[in-house]
Steps between C-alpha positions, in 0.01 A plus 500: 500500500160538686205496341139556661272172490173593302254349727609639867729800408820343693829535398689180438815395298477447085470139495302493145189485672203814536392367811672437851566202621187550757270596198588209331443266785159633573466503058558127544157488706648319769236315628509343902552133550285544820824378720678871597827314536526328153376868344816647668694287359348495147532866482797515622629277274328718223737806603835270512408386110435813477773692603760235565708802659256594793588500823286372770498823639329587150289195523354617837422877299317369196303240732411739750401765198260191417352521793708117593704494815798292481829478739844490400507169762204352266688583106820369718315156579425464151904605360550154718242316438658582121127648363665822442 
C-alpha cells in the first residue's frame, strides 16, 4: 500500500513510518563532516539501514533528491570494501 509522506507529498511504500525515507534523512539533521567523500558514504549508509531493500539504483535517486551525487561505481567500492 502507498501512502503519501507528510512532509514532501511523495508517494512511498507503508513501511510504518509518516515520512519517506528522504524526509527522514534530512529529519535526522544530517550535518557535513566537511570531507564530501566520507558524507557520501555516511548517508548512504543512512539509506541502506534504512531501507535494507534499496537498490543502488535507489540509492543514487534519494541522494541525488538530496541534492548528493553519488555513482553506482562509488556505493559498488564500498559493497567491497564491506561498508555497505
Amino acid at each position: 500500500m502507498l501512502i503519501k509522506c507528510e512532509k514532501c507529498g511523495r508517494f512511498f511504500g507503508d513501511d510504518g513510518n509518516t515520512l519517506c525515507s528522504s524526509c527522514r534523512i534530512t529529519k535526522r539533521n544530517f550535518k557535513s563532516s566537511g570531507d564530501p567523500e566520507r558524507d557520501k558514504f555516511l548517508m548512504a549508509r543512512d539509506l541502506v539501514y534504512d531501507n535494507p531493500d534499496i537498490s543502488p539504483k535507489g540509492i543514487i535517486d534519494l541522494m541525488a533528491e538530496m541534492r548528493m551525487d553519488i555513482t553506482i561505481r562509488e556505493i559498488m567500492k564500498y559493497v567491497d570494501e564491506g561498508r555497505l
